[in-house]
SENULO-415784 format. One record per residue: residue in three letters; x, y, z of N, C-alpha, C in turn. Coordinates in steps of 0.02 Angstrom, whole numbers, plus 50000, padded with zeros to 5 digits. Atoms other than C-alpha are relative to their C-alpha. Layout:
<nodes>
ALAXYZXYZXYZ...
</nodes>
This chain:
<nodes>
UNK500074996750066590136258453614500465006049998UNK499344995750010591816266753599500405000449952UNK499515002550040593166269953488500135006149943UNK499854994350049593556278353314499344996749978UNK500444998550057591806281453205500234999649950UNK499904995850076592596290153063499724997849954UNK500125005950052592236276552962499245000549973UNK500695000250006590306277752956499785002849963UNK500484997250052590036291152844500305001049920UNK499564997650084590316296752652499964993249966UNK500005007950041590056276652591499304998949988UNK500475002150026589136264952511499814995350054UNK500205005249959587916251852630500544992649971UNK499665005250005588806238752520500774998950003UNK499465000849948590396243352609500074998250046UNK499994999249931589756241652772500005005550049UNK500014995149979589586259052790499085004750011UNK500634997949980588096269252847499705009149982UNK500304992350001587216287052825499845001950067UNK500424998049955587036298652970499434998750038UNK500825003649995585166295552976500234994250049UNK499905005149984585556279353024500384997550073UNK499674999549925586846283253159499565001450060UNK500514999149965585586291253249499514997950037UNK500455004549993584286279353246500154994350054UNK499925007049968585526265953327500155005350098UNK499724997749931585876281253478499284999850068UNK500465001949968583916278953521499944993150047UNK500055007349967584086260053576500544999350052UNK499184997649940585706266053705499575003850033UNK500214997849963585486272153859500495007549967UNK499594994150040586036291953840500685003050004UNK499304996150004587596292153918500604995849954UNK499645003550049588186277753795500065001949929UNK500154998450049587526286753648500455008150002UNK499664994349977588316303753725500884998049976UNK499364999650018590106295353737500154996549909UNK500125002350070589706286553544500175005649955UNK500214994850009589356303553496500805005349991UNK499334997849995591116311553540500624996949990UNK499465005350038592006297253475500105002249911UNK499944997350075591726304853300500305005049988UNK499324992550012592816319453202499555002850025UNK500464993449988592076337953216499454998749928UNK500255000550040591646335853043499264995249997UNK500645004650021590476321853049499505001250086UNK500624998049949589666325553225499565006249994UNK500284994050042589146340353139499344995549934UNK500675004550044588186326753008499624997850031UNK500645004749968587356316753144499565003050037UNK500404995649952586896331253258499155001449979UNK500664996750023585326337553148499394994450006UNK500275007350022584596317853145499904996250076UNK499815001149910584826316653351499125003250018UNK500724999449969583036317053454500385006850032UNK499944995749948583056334753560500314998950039UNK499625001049940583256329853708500724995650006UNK499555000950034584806320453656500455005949988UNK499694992650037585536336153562500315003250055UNK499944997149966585266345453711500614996550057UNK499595003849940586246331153853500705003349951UNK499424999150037587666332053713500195004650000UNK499784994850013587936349253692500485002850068UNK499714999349938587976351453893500694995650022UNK499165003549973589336337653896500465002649955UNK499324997150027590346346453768500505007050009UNK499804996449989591616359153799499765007449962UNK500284996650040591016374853751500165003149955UNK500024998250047591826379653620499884994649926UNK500435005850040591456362753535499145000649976UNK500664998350015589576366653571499895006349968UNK500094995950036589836380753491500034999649936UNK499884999850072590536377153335499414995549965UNK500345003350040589236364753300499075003650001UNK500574993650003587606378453350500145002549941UNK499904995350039588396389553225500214998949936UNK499974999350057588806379453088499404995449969UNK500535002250017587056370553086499815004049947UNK500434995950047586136374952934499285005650038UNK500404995249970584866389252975499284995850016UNK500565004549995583506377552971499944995450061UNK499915005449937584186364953082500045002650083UNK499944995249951584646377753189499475003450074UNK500704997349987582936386753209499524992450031UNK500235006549993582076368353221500434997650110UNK499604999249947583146366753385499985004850057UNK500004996249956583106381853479499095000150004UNK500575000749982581156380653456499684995350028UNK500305005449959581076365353536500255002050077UNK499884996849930581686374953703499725002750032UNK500324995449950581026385653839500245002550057UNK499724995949962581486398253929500665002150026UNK499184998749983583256398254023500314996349968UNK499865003450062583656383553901500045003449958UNK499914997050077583406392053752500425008150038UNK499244997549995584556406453834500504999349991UNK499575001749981585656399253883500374994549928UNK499845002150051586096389153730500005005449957UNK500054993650050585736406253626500905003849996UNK499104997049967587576411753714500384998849975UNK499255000550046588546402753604499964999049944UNK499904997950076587856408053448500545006049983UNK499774994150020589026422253366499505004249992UNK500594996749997587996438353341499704999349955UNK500335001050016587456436153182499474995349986UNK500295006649982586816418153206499385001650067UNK500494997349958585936426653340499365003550004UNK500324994550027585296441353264499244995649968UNK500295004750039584576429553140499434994950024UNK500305005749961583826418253263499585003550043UNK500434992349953582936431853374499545000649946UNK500894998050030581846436553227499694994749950UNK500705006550016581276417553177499764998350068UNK500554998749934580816416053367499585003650016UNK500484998149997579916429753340499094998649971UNK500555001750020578566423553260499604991950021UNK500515004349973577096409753293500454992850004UNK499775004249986577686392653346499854996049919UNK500315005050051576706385953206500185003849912UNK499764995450062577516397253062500564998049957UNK499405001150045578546393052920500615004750002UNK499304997749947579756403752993500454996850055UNK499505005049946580316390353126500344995749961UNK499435005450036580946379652988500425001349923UNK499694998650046581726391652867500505000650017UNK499435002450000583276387952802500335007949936UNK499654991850026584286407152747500654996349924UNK499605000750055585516397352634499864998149933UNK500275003050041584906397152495500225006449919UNK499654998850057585666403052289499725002449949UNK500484996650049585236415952189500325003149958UNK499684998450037585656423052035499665007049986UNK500304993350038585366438651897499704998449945UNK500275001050066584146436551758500285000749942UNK499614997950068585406446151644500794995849975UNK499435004050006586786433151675499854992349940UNK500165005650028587236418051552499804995650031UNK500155007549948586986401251617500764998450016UNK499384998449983588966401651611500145002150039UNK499714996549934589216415851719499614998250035UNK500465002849942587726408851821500534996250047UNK499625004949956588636394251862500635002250034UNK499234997649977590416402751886499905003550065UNK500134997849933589436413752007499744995750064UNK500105005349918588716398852117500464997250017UNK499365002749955590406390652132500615004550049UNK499724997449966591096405852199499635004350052UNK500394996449943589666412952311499564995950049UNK500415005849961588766398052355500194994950018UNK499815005849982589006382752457499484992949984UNK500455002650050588226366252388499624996250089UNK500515002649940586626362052534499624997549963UNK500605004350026585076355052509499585004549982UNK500494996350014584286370052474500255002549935UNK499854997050042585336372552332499724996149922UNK500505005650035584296358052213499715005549953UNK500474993949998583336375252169500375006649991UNK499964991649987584036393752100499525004249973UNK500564993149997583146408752141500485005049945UNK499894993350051583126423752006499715004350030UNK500314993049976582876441452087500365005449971UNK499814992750043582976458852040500635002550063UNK499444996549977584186471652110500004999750095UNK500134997949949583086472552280500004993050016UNK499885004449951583126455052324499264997349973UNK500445003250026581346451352253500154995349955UNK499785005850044580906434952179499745000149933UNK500095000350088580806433251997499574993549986UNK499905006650015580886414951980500244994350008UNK499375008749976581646396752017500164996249935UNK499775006150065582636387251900500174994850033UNK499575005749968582986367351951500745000949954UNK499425000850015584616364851949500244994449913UNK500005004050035584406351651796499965005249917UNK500034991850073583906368451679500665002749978UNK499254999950017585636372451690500364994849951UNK499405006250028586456356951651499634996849922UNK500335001850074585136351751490500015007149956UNK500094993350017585296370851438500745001049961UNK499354997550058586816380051295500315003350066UNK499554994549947588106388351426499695009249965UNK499994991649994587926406651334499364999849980UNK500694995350013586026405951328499905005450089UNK500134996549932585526417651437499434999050066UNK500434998949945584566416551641499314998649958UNK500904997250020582866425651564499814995049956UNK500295003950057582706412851420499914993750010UNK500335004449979582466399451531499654998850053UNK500594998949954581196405751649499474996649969UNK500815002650011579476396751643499515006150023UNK500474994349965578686413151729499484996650042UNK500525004049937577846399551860500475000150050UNK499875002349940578436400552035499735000050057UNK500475001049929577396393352196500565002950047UNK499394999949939578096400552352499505000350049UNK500214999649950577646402752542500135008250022UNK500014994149951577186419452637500414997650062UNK499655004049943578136420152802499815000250038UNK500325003049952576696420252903499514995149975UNK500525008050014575966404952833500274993750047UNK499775006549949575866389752931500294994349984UNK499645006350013576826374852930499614994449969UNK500535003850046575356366952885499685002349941UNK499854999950071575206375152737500404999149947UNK499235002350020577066373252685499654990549975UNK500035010550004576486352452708499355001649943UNK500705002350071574736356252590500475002549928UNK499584996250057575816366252455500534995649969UNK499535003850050577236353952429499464994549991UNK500425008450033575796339552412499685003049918UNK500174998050037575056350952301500315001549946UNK499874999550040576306355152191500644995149975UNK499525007150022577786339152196500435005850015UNK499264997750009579326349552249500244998650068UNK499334999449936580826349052347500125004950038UNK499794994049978580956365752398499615005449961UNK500504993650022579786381052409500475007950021UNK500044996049999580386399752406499465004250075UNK500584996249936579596410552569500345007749992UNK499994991750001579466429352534499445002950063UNK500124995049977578966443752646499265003649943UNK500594996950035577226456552586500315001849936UNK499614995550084578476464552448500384994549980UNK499625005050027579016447752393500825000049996UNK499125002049976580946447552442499874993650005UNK499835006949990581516431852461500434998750051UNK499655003549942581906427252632500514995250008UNK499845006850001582206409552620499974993849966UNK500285005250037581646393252586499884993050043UNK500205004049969580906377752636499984993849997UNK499845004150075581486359952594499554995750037UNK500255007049977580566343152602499764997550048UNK499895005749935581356334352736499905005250062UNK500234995549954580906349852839499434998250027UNK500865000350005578956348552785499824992650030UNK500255009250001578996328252805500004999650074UNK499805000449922579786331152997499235004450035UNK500344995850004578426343253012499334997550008UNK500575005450025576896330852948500094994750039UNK499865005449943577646317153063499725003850083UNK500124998449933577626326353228499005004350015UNK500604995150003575646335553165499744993450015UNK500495005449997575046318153154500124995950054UNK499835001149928575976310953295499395000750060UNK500404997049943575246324053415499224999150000UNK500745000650017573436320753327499714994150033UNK500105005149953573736303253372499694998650055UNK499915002149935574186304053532499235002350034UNK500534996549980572626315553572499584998350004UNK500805002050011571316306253490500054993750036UNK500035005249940571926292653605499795000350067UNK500304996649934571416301953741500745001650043UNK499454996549972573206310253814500155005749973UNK499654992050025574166324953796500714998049951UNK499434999750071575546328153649500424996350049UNK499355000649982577136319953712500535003249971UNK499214996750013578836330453713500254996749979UNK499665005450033579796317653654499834992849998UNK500145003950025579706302253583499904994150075UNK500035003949932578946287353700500524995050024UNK499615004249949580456275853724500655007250048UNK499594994549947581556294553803499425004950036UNK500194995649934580086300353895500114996650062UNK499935001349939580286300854071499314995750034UNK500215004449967579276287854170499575003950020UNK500684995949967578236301254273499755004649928UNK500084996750074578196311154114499634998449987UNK500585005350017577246299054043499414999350023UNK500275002749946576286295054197499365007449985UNK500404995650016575706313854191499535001049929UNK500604997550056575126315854019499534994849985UNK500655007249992574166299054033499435001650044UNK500635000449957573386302654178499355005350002UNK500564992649994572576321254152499464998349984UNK500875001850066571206313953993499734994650067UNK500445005849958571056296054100499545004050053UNK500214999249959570676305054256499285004449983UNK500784997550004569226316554175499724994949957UNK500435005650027568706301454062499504998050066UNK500295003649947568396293054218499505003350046UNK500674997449983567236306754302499524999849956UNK500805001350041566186306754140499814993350005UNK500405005650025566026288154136499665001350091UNK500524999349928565526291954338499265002649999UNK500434998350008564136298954259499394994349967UNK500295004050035563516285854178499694992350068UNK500315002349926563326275754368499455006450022UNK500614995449984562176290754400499494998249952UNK500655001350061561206289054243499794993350047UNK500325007049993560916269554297499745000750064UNK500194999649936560516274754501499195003249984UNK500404995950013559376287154404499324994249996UNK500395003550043558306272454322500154992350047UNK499885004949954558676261254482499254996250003UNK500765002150009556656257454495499774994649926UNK499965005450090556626250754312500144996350001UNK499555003949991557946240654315499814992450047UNK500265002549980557326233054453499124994649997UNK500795001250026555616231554399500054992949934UNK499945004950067556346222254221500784998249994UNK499315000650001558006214954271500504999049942UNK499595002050096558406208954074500235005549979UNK499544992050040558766226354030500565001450008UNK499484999749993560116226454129500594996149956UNK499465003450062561026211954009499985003049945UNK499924997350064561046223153880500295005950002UNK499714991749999561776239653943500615000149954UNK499565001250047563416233753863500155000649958UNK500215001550067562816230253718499745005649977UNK500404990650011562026246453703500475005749995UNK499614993449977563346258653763500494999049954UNK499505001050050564576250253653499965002249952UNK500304996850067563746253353506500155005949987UNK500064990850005563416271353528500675001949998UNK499284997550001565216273353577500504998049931UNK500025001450049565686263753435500085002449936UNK500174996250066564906271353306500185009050002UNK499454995149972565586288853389500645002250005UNK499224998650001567256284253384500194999349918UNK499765002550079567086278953196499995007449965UNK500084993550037566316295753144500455006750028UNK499594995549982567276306053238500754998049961UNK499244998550058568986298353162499954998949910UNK500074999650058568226299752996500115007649985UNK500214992150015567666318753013500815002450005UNK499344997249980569366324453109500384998949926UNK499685001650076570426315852948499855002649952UNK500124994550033569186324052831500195005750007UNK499764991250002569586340852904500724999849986UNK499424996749993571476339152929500214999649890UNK500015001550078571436333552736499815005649963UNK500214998050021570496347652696499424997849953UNK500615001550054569096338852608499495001550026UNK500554998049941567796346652753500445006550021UNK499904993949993567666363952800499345000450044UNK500264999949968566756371252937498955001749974UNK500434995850066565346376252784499744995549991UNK500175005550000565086358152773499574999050054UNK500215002449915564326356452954499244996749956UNK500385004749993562606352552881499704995349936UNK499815004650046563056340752734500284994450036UNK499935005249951563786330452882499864999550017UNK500275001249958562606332152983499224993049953UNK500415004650043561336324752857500314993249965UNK499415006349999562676312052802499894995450037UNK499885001849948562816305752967499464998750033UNK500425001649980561166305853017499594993549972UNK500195008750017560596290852890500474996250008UNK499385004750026562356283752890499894997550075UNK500135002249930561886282453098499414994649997UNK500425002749989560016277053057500104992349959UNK500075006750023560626263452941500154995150022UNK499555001049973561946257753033499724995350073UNK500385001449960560786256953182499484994349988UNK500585008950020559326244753083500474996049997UNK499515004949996560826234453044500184995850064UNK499804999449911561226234253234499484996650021UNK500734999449963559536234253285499654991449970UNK500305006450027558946220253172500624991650023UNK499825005049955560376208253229500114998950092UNK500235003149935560006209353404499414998850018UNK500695001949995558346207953391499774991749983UNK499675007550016558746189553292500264998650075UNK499615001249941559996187853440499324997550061UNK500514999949946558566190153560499604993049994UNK500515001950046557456179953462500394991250020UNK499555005449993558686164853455500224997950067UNK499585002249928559426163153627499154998450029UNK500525003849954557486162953686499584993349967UNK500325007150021556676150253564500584992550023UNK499425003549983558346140253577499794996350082UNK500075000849946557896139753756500675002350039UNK499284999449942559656145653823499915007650040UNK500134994649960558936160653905499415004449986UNK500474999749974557416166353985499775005149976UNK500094988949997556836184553939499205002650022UNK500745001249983555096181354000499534999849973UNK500425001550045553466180753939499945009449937UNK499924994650052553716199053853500644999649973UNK499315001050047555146193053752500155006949951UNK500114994950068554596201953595500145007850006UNK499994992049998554426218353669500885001350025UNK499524999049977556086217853762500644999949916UNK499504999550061556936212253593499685006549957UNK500194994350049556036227553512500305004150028UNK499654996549963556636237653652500695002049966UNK499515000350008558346233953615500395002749934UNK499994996050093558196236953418500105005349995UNK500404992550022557316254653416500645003150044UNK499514995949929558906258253577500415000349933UNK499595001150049559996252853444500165004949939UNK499824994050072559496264553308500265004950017UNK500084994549956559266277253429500755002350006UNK499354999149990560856274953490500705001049954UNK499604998650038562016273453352499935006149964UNK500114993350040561136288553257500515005550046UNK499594995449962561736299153435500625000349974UNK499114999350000563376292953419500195001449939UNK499704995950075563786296853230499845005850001UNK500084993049980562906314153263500495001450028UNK499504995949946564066316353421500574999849957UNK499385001650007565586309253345500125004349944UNK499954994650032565406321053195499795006949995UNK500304994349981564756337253258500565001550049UNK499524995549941565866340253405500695000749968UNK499554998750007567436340553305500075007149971UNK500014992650026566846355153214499865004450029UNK500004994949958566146363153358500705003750023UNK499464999149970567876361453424500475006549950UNK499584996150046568566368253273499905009849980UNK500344991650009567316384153261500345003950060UNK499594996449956568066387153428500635002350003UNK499484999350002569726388253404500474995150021UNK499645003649942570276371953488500044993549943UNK499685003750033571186356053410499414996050006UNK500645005150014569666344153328500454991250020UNK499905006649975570846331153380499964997150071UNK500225002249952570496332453552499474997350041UNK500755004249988568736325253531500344994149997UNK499805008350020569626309053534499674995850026UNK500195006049996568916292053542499574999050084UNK500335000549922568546291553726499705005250025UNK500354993149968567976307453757499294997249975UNK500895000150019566446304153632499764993750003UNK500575003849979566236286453684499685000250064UNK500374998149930566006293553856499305003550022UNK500374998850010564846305353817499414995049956UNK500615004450010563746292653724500024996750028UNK500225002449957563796282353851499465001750069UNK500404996749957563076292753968499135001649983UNK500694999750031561906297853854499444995549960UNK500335006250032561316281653784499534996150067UNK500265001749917560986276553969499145001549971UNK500604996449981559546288753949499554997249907UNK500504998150070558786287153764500094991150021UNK500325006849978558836266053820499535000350027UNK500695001249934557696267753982499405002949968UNK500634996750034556776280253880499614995949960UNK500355001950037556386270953756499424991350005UNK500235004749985556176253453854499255002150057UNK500594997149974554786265853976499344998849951UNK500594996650046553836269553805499894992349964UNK500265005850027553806252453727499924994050052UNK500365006249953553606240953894499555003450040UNK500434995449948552596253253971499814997150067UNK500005002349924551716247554128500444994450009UNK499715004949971552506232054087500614999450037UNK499504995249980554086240754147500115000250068UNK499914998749926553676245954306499744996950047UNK500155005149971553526237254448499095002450034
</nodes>
């Protein structure tokens, strides 16, 4: 995969030509040093288009194989956005050491969006962005953006501010062009403009454009200046990697750094193994529970064909309510204010759920022994009641657990997506162990024990 590029960008698909984007996409399915020399087969100009659309780690191999004043020029003429997006995916002597061949003010600039929270609409503001004077025509408007401004993606959108840099207002760019040249700025203000604080979170940036349909939000400072701005395809990259990491979590692992066909093999290995390995002491708990209730068991060996059937359930119905609740919250349609509107929710939505349960294994029971295809002794009845009342029992736990602990999590301070799926069918397993035996003690009573 060598040769001249050039060709790839600035066309139509029904040339045979491609978008950036697209280049990118094909450097994932290459190993990286084929995608590396691919990569430097292109002008300055256009490796400068594909760079922003390149996975991290990628970015980073590339930069190190380029001479450094190559890696320079393309650090420094990244948009501020792309920029910031980049150096925050680094750490420590990395993000130094790449910092070196910004110029100073690219630097300057970049020092105080690292200063702030990882999770801040400050990591993905973009500084270029086109502003005018309220007292100008729409004439001199325009005469002034072709000679002060360059045309980005943030330019879709001009800002109106006063003398100090405060924001007035946004005009789309379309106000212009359906508008008289000598009417004036002020006379086609709407006096509506949504913007972002610049310690708001990225996840508000993502609720705000759902909320209001735009391309690009405005981010002011306490005295409303106008910093920046925030486009789209920022927020969308943004919403991909929140839900990603939510994913991956409620699967029971840790976030992955990069994407799973360029993580590293042990990489992998590690963030798989941390959750498995404590999964696997809690389900060790659940061989204790059953050593616990070793006498029983013994005493009424049928119980044992049903643990399965039991634990599943609970876990089950645990993993359902838990990725219902989690989704409610990240949605915002649940608030921690809610706790016992879900809890009552959840408590018939368990007990119904459970007769449902309960009543076809009790049939089940019922059938396999008249049928004759298996034995359950002369206390059939009770054992299939057993199994029922475990049933309710059990599924009620597990919709309780599975929607309660995310909010605990959340009152704490800690990601509700890390109640994931296996965590809380572990815990109801464990704990179903016990509200079974319990309940098969209280309804086979002596018959029970040996």
């Amino acid at each position: 995969m060598t040769g001249d590029f050039s060709g790839l960008f600035g066309f139509s698909k029904d040339k045979g030509l491609i978008h950036p984007s697209e280049v990118a996409k094909l450097f994932i399915s290459i190993p990286y040093e084929k995608a590396i020399d691919a990569f430097k087969a292109f002008q300055q100009d256009q490796q400068l288009k594909v760079f922003p659309y390149i996975d991290v780690q990628l970015q980073k191999r590339i930069l190190q194989s380029l001479p450094r004043e190559k890696a320079s020029y393309i650090l420094n003429k990244l948009s501020s956005d792309d920029r910031t997006i980049f150096f925050s995916a680094l750490r420590g002597v990395e993000q130094s050491s790449f910092i070196d061949f910004l110029d100073e003010s690219h630097k300057a600039s970049l020092h105080k969006s690292l200063g702030y929270p990882d999770r801040s609409v400050a990591r993905i503001i973009n500084t270029e962005f086109a502003t005018i004077d309220r007292d100008m025509t729409i004439a001199e408007a325009n005469e002034h953006l072709r000679k002060f401004h360059k045309d980005t993606e943030a330019a879709n959108v001009i800002y109106v501010v006063d003398k100090n840099g405060k924001l007035i207002d946004d005009i789309p760019v379309r106000r212009f062009v359906l508008n008289e040249p000598e009417k004036k700025v002020e006379d086609i203000l709407d006096g509506f403009c949504t913007s972002l604080k610049i310690t708001d979170s990225k996840e508000d940036a993502v609720q705000k454009f759902k909320e209001y349909d735009r391309v690009v939000l405005p981010v002011i400072n306490d005295e409303n200046v106008l910093l920046g701005v925030v486009t789209i395809d920022d927020v969308m990259d943004v919403a991909e990697q929140r839900d990603t990491a939510e994913i991956q979590k409620f699967g029971g692992m840790e976030e992955l750094d990069y994407p799973y066909v360029k993580t590293p093999f042990f990489s992998l290995l590690k963030k798989r193994s941390s959750w498995l390995i404590i999964l696997f002491l809690g389900e060790m708990m659940t061989a204790t529970a059953m050593g616990h209730y070793d006498n029983e068991i013994q005493a009424h060996v049928v119980l044992a064909l049903f643990i399965p059937l039991i634990i599943s359930s609970g876990g089950n119905s645990g993993s359902q309510a838990a990725t219902l609740i989690i989704r409610a919250m990240a949605l915002k349609e649940l608030t921690l204010k809610d706790w016992w509107y879900v809890m009552r929710r959840e408590i018939m939505s368990g007990f119904s759920l459970g007769i449902i349960l309960g009543i076809i294994g009790l049939i089940r029971v019922a059938i396999w022994q008249q049928l004759h295809w298996y034995n359950y002794g002369q206390h059939w009845i009770l054992v299939a009641t057993t199994v029922a009342v475990s049933l309710v029992g059990i599924v009620m736990w597990g919709t309780l657990s599975g929607s309660m602990i995310p909010m605990v999590l959340k009152k704490l301070g800690i990601d509700p997506a890390t109640s994931s799926a296996p965590f809380v069918a572990t815990l109801v397993d464990v704990t179903g162990l016990v509200i079974y035996f319990s309940i098969a003690a209280i309804i086979l009573g002596g018959k029970l024990m040996a």
